[in-house]
C-alpha positions in Angstrom: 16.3 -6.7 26.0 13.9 -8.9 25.4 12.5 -11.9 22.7 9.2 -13.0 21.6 8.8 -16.4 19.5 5.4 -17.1 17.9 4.9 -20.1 15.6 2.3 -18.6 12.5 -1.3 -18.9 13.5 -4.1 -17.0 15.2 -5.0 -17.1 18.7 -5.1 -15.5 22.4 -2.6 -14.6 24.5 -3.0 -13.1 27.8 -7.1 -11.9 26.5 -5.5 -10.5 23.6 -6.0 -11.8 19.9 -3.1 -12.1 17.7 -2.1 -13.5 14.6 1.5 -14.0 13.0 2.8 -14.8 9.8 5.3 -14.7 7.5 5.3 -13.1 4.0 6.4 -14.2 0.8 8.9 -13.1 -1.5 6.4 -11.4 -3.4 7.1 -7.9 -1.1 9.4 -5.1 -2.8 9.8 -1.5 -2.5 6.0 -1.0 -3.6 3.2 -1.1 -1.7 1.8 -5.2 -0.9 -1.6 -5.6 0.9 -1.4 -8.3 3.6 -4.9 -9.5 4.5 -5.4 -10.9 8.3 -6.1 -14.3 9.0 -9.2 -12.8 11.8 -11.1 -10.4 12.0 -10.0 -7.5 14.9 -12.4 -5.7 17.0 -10.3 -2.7 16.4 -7.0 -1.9 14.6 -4.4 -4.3 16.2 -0.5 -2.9 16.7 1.9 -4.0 14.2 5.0 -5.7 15.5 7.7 -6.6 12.6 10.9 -7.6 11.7 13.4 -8.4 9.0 14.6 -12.2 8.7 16.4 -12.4 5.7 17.5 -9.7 2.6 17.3 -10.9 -1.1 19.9 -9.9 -2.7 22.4 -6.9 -2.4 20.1 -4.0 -2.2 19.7 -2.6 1.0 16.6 -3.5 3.2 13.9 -1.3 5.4 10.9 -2.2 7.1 8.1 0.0 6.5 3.9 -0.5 6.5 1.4 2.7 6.3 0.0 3.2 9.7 -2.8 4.3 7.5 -3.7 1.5 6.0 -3.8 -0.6 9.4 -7.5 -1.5 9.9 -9.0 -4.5 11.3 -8.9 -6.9 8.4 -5.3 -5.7 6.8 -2.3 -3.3 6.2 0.1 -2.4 3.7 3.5 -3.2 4.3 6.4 -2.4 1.6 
């Protein structure tokens, strides 16, 4: 088991770009682009989680590996 705490921002850790965020409350069950702060030199990995629910419907985590490139991805 293991943690990782990243306060939003771009930068370099360990010779690797990253960049972390936090959405809004605009995502739902459809499809909502997210466009990176940076630039990648290729597709980056995707780590996510769930923080909160909003409301009583259940919740799931889901973005289209598809639609990973270097400047965005879909998330729902």
């Amino acid at each position: 088991m293991g943690w990782l705490a990243l306060e939003g921002g771009t930068g370099s850790w360990n010779v690797q770009a990253y960049e972390a965020a936090q959405n809004s409350n605009a995502v739902t069950h459809a499809w909502y682009q997210i466009s990176f702060g940076q630039s990648f030199g290729s597709a980056p990995r995707c780590l996510a989680a769930l923080a909160t629910y909003d409301g009583g419907d259940s919740t799931h985590l889901r973005y289209s590996r598809t639609s990973l490139t270097t400047s965005g991805m879909q998330c729902s």
